[in-house]
BAFI-3210 file (N, C-alpha, C; in Angstrom, 3 decimals, decimal comma, padded with zeros to 6 digits):
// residues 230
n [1|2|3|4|5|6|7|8|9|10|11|12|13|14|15|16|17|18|19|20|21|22|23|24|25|26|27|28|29|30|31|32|33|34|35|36|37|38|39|40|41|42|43|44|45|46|47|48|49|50|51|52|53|54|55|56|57|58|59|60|61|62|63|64|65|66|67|68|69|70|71|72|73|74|75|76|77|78|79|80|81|82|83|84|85|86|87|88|89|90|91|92|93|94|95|96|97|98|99|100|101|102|103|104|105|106|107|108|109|110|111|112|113|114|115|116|117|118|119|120|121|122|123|124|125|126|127|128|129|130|131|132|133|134|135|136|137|138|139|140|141|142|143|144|145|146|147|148|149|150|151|152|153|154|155|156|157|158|159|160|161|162|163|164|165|166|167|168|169|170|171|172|173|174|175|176|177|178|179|180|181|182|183|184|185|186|187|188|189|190|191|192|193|194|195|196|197|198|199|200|201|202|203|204|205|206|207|208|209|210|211|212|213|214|215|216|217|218|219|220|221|222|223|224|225|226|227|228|229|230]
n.u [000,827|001,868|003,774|002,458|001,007|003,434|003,852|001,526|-000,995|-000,987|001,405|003,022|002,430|002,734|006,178|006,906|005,788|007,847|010,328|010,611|012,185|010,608|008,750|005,901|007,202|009,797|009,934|008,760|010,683|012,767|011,787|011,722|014,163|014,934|013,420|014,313|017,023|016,357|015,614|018,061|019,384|017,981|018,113|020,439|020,799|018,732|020,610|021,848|019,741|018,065|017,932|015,812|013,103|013,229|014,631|012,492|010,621|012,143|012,072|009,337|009,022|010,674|009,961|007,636|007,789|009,988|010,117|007,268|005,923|008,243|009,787|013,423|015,879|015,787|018,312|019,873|017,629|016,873|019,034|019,156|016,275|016,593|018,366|016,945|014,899|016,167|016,446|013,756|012,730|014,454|013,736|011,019|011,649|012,986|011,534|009,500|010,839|011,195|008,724|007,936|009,836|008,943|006,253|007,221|008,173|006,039|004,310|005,934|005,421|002,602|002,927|003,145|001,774|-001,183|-003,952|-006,640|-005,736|-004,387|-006,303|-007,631|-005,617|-004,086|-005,878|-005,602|-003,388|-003,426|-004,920|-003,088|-001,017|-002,506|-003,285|-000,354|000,799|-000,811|-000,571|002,060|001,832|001,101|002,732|005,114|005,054|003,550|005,115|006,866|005,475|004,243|004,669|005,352|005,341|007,025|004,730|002,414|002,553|002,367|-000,203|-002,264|-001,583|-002,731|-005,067|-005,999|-005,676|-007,875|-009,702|-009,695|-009,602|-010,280|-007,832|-005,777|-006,157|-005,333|-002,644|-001,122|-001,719|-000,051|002,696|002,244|003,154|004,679|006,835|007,101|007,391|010,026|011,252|010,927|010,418|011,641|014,277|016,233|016,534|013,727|014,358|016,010|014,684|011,808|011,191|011,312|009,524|006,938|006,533|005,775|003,471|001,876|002,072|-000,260|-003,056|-002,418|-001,857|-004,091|-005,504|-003,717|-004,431|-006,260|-005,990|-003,740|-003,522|-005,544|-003,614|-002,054|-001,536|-001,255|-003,842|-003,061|-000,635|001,334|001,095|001,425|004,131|007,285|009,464|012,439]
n.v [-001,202|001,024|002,038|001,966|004,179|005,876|005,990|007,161|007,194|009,611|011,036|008,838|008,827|011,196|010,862|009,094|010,080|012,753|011,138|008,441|005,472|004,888|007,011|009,341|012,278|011,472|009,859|011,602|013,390|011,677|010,966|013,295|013,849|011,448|012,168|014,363|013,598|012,251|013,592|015,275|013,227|012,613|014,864|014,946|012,281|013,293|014,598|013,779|014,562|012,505|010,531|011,014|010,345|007,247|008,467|009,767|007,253|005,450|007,432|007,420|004,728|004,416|005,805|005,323|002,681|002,244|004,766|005,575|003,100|001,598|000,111|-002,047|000,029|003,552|004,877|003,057|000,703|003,160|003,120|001,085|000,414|002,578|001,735|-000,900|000,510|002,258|001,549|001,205|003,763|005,759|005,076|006,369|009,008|010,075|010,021|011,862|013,965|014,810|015,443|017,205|019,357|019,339|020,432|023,168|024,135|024,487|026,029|028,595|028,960|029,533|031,658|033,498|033,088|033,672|035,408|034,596|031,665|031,076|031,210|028,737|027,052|027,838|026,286|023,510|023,381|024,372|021,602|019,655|020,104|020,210|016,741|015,716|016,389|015,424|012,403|012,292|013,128|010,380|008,239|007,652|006,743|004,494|002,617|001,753|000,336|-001,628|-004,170|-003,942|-002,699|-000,346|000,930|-000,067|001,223|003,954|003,887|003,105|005,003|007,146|006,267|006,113|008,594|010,284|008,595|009,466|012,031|014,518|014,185|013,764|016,684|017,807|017,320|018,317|020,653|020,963|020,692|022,582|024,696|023,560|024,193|027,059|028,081|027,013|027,969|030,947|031,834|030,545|029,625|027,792|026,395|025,118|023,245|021,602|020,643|020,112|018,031|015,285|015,705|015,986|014,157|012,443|013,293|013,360|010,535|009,932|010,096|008,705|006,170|005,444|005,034|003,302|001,069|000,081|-000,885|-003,007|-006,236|-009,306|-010,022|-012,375|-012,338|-010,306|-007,892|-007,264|-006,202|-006,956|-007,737|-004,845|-004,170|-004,215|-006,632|-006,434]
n.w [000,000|000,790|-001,031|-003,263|-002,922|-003,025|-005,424|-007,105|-009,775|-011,376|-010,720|-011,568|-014,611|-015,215|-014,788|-016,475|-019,140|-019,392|-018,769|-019,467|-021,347|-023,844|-023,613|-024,396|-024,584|-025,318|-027,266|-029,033|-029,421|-030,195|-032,568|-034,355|-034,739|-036,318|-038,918|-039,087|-040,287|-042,039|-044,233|-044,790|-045,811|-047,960|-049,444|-050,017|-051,930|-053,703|-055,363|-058,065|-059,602|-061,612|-059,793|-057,829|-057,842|-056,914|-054,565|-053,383|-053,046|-051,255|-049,239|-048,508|-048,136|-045,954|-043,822|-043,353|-042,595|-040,671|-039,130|-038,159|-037,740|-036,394|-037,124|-037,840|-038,389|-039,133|-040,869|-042,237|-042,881|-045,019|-047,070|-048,066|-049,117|-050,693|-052,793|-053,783|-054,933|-056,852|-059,649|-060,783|-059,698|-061,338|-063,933|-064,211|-063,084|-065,326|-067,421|-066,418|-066,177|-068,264|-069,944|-067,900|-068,515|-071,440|-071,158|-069,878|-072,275|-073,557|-072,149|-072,756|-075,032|-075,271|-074,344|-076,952|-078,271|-080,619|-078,754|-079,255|-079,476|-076,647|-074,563|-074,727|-075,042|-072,635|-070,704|-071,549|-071,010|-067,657|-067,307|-068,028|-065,900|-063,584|-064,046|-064,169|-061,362|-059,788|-060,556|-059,860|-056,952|-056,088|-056,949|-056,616|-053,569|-054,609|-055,353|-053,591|-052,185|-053,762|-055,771|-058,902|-062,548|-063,860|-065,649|-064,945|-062,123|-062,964|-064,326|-061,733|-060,246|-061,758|-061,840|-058,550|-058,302|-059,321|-058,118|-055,304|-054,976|-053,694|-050,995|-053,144|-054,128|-051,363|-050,884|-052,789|-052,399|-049,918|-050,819|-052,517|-050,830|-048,937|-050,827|-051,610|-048,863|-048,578|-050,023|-050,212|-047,647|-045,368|-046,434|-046,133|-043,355|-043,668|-045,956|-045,031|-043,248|-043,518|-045,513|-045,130|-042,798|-044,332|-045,672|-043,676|-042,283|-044,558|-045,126|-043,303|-044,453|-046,811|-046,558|-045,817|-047,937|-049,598|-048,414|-049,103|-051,191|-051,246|-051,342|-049,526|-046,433|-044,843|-042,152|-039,400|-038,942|-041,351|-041,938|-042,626|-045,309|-045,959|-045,032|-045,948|-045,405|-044,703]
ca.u [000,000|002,875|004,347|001,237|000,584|004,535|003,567|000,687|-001,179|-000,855|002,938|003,988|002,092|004,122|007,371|006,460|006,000|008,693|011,369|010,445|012,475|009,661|007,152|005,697|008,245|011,593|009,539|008,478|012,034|013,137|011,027|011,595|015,777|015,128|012,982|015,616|018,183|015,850|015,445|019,115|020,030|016,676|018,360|021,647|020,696|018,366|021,315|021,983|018,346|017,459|017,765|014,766|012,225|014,068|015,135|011,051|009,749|012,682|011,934|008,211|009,012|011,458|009,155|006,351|008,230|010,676|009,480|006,202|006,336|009,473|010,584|014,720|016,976|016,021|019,191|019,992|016,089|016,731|020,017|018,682|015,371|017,143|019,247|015,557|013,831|016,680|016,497|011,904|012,250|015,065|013,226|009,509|011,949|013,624|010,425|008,637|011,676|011,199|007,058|007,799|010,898|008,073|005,328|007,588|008,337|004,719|003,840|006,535|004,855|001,936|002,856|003,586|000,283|-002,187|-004,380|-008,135|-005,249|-003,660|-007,179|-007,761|-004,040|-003,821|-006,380|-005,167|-001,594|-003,650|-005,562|-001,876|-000,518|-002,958|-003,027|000,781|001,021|-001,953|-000,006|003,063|001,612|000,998|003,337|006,286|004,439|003,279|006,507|007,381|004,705|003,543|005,894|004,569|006,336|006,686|003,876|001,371|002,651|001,621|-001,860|-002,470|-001,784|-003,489|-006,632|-006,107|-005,472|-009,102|-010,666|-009,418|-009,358|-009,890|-007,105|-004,903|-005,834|-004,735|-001,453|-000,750|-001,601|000,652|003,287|002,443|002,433|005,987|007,831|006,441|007,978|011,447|011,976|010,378|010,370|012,700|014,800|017,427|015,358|012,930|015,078|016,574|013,493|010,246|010,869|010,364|008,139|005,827|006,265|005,278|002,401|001,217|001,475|-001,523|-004,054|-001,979|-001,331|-005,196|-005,634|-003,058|-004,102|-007,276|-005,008|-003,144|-004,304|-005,531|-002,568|-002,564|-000,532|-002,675|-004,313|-002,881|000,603|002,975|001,381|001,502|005,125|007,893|010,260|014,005]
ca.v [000,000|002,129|001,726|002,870|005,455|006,681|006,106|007,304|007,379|010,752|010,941|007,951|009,163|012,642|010,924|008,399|011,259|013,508|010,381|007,067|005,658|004,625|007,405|010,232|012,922|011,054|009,454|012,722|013,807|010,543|010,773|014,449|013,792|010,876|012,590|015,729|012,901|011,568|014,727|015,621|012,585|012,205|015,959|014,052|011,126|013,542|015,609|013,769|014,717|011,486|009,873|011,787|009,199|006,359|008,973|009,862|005,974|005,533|008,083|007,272|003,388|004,383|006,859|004,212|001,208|002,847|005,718|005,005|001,588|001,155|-001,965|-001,512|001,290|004,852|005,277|001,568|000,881|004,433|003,007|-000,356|000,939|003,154|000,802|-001,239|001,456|003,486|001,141|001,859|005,318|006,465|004,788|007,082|010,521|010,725|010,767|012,861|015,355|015,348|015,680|018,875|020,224|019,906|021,205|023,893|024,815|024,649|027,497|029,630|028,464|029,652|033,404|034,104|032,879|034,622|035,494|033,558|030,406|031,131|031,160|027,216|025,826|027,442|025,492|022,758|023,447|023,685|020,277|018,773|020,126|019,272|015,788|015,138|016,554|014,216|011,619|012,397|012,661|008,828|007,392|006,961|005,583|003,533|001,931|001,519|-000,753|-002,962|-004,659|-004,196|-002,602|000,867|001,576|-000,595|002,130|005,333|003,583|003,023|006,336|007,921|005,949|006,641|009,895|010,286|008,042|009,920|013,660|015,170|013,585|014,173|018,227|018,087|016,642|019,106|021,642|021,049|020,298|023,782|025,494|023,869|024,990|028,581|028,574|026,666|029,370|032,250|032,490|029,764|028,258|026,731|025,363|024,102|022,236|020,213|019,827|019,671|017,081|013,719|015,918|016,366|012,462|011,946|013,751|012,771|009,242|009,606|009,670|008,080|004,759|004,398|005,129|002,495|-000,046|-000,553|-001,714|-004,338|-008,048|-009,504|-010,691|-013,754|-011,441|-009,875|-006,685|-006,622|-005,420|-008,384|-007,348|-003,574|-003,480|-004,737|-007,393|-006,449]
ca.w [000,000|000,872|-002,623|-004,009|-002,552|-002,933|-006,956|-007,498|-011,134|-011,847|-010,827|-012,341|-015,861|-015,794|-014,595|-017,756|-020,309|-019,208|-018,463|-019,677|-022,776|-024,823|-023,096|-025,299|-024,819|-026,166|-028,539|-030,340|-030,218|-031,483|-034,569|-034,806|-034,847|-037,184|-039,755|-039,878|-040,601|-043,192|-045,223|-044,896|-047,143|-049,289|-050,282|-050,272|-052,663|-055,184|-056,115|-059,343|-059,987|-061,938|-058,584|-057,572|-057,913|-055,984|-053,090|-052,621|-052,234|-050,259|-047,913|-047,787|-047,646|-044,648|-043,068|-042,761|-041,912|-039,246|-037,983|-037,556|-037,352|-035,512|-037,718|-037,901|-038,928|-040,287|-042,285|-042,616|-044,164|-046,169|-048,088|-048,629|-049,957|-052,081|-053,622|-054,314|-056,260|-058,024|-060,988|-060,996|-060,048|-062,503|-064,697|-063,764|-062,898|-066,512|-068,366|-065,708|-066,171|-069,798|-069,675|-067,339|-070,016|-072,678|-070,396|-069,673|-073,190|-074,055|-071,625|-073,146|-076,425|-075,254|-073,932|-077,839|-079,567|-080,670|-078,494|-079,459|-079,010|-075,205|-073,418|-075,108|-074,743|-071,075|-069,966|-071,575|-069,911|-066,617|-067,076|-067,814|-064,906|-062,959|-064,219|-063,765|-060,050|-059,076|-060,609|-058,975|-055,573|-055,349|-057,782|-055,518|-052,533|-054,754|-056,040|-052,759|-051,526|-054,813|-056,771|-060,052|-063,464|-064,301|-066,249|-064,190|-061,219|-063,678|-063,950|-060,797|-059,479|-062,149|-061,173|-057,231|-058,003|-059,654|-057,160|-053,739|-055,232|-052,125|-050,590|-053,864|-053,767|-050,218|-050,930|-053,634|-051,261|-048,911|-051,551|-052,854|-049,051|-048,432|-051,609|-050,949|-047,791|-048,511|-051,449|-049,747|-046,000|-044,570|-047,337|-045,311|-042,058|-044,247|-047,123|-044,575|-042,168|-044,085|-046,559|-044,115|-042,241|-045,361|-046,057|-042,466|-042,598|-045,826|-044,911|-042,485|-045,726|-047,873|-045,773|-045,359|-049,478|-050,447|-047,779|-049,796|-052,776|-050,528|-051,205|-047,864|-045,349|-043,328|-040,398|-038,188|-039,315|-042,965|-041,702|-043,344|-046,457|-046,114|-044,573|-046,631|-044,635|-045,098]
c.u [000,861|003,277|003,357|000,596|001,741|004,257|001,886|000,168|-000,414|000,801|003,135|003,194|003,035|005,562|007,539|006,713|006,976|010,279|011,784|011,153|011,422|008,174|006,325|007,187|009,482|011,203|009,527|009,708|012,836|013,041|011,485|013,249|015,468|014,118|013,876|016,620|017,373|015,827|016,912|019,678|018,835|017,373|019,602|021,419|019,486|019,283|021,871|020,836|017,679|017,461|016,515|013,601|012,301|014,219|013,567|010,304|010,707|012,694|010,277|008,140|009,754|010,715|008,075|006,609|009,003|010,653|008,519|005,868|007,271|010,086|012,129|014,874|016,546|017,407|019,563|018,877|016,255|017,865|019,359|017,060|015,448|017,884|017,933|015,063|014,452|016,563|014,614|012,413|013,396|014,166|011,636|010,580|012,484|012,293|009,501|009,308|011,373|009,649|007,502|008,568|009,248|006,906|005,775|007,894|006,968|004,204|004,764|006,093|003,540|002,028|003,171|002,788|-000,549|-003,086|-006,184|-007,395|-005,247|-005,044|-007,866|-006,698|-004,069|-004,884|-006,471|-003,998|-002,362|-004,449|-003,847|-001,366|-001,010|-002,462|-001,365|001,177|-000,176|-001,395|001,289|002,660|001,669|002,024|004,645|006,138|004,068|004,283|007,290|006,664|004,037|004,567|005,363|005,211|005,899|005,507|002,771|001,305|001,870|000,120|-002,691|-002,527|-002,536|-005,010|-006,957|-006,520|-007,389|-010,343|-010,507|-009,192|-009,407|-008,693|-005,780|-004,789|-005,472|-003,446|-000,566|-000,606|-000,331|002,030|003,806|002,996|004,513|007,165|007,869|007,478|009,194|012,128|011,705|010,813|011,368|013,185|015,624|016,914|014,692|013,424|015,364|015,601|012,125|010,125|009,915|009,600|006,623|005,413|005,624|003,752|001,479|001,054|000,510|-003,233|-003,645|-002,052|-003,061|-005,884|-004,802|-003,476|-005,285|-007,139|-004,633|-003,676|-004,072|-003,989|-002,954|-001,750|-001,610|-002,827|-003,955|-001,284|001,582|002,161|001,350|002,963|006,396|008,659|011,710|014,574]
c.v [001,252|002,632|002,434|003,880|006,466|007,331|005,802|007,676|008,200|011,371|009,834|008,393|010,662|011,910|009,863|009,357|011,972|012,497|009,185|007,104|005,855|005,914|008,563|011,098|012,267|010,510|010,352|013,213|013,273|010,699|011,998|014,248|012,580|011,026|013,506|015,167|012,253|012,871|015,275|014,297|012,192|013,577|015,443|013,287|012,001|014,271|015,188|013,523|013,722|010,203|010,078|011,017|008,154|006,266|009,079|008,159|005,678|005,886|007,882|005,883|003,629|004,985|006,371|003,683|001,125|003,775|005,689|003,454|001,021|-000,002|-001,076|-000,614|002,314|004,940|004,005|000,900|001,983|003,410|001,825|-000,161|001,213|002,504|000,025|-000,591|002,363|002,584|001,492|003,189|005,887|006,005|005,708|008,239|010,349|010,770|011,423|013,936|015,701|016,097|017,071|019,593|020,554|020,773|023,502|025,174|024,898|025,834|028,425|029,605|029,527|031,676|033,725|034,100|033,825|034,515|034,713|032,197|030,116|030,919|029,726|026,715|026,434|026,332|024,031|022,439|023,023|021,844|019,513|019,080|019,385|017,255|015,039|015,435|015,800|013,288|011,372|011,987|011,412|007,957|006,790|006,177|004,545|002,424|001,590|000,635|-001,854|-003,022|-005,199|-003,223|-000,856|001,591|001,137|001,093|003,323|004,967|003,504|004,363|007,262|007,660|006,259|007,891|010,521|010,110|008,262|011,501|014,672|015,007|014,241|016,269|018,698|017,958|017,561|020,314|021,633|020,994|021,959|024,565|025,317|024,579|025,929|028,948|028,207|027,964|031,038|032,771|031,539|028,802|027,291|026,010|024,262|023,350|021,342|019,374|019,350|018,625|015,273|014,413|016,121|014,911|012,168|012,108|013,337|011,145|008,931|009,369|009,037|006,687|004,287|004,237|003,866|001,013|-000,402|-001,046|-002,814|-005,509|-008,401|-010,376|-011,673|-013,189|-010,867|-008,285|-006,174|-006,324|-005,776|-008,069|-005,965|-003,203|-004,181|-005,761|-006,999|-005,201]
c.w [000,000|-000,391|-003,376|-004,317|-003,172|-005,101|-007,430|-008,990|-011,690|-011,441|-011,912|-013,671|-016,080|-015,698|-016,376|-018,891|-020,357|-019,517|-019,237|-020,797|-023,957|-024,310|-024,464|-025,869|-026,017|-027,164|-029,787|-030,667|-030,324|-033,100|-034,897|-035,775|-036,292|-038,747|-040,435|-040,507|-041,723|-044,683|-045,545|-045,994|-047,832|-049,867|-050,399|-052,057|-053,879|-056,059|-057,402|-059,790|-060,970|-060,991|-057,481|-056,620|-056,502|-054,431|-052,571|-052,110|-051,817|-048,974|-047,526|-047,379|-045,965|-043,006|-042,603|-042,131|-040,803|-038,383|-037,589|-037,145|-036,343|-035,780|-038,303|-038,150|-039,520|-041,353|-042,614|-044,124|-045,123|-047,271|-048,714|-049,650|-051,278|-053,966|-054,067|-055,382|-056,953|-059,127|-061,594|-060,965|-060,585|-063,681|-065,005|-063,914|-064,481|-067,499|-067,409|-065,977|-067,752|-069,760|-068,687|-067,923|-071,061|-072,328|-070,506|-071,084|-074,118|-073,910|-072,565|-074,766|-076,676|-074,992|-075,734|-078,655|-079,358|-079,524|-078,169|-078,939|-077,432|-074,812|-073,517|-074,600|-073,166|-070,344|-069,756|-071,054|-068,700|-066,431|-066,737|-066,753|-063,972|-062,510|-063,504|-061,773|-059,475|-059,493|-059,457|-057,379|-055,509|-056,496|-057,179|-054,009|-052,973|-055,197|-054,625|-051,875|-052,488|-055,750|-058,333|-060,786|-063,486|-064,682|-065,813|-062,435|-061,349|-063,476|-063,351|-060,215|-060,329|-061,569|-059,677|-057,350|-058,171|-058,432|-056,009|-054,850|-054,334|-051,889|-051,702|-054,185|-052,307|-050,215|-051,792|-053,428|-050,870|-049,669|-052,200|-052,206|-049,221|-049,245|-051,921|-049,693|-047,902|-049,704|-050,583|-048,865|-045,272|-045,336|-046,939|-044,314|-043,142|-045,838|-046,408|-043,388|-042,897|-045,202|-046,081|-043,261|-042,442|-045,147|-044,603|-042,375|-043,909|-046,076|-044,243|-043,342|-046,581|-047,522|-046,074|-046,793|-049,674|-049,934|-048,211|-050,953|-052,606|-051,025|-049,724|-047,589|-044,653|-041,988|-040,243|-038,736|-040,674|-042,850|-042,405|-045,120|-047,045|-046,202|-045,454|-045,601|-045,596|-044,763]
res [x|x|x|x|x|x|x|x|x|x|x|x|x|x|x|x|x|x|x|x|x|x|x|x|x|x|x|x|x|x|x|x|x|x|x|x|x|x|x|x|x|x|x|x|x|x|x|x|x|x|x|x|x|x|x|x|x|x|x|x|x|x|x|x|x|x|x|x|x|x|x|x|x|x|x|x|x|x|x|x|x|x|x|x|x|x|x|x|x|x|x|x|x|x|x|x|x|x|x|x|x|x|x|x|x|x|x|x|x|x|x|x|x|x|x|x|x|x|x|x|x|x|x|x|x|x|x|x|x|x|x|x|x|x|x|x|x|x|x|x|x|x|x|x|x|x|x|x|x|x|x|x|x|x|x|x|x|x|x|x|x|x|x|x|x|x|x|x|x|x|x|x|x|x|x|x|x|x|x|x|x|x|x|x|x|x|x|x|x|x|x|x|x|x|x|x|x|x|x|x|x|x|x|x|x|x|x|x|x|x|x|x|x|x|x|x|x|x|x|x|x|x|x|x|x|x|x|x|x|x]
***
């Protein structure tokens, strides 16, 4: 009784949160430290920018499976990932880079036409934009959880993208929001912090979007066929 009294609930739940290894506290600035270390080499590993691809379902395969999850290694799971999907996503970033080159030289195509043309082709520019940044959003999560070919990937996320549109103008949002602020208002903080903190965040709708793709699991709750093993 003594004992009981000495540790009472409401102590031992603050000394818990404040102390404990596993309690809240050290947890959040666990994940916090191993997200900043995730974004510091996902900007590492895109710098020969047809690595792009690869480095994003990398960092959202890593960002699922170890930080939230807590299955092995943040930078361990990141390299090994990587090494997985740079042969898919070089393969997806060099014709996405081209498709935004031609995009790009479309618009400047477009500031020079006549006039009756530009108010037809922009809106055809915006549909394509559109289109490809709703692709984008889910095309590298998805290459990172179904093992299926390049162009089965594009298909797929085009059709998600369609069939969760909410979800995909939220994502595009926020997508918009952070590269606003890494150019604008805090380019240095936020280059090396907000990238796995986007992916973090954006895995909380994304995870429950893709996990209706899954084929059922014989593990308990779907997990062994959501989470990759390795």
């Amino acid at each position: 009784m003594a004992q009981q009294t000495k540790n009472t609930p409401n102590e031992k739940s603050v000394r818990y949160f404040l102390f404990a290894p596993d309690g809240p506290l050290v947890s959040f600035l666990t994940k916090t430290g191993e997200l900043i270390l995730l974004s510091f080499m996902w900007i590492l590993t895109c710098l020969p920018v047809i690595t792009i691809g690869a480095a994003s379902a990398a960092l959202y395969h890593t960002v699922v499976k170890s930080v939230r999850h807590g299955i092995g290694y943040p930078v361990r799971s990141y390299f090994n990932s990587f090494r997985m999907f740079l042969g898919k996503g070089t393969a997806l970033t060099v014709p996405l880079l081209i498709w935004g080159a031609l995009m790009f030289l479309f618009n400047r195509y477009v500031a020079h036409v006549e006039i009756s043309l530009s108010t037809f082709t922009a809106k055809i520019f915006v549909i394509f934009v559109i289109v490809t940044l709703s692709v984008s959003v889910y095309l590298f999560p998805i290459v990172s959880r179904f093992r299926i070919s390049a162009g089965q990937a594009v298909m797929m996320a085009f059709v998600i993208s369609g069939k969760h549109f909410v979800v995909t103008l939220l994502h595009i949002a926020a997508i918009g929001g952070s590269i606003y602020l890494s150019l604008f208002i805090l380019p240095i903080p936020s280059l090396f912090v907000l990238p796995a903190i986007l992916c973090f965040l954006s895995s909380l709708p994304m995870e429950k979007v893709l996990r209706g793709y899954m084929p059922d699991s014989p593990g308990e709750n779907g997990e062994a066929a959501w989470l990759y093993e390795g």
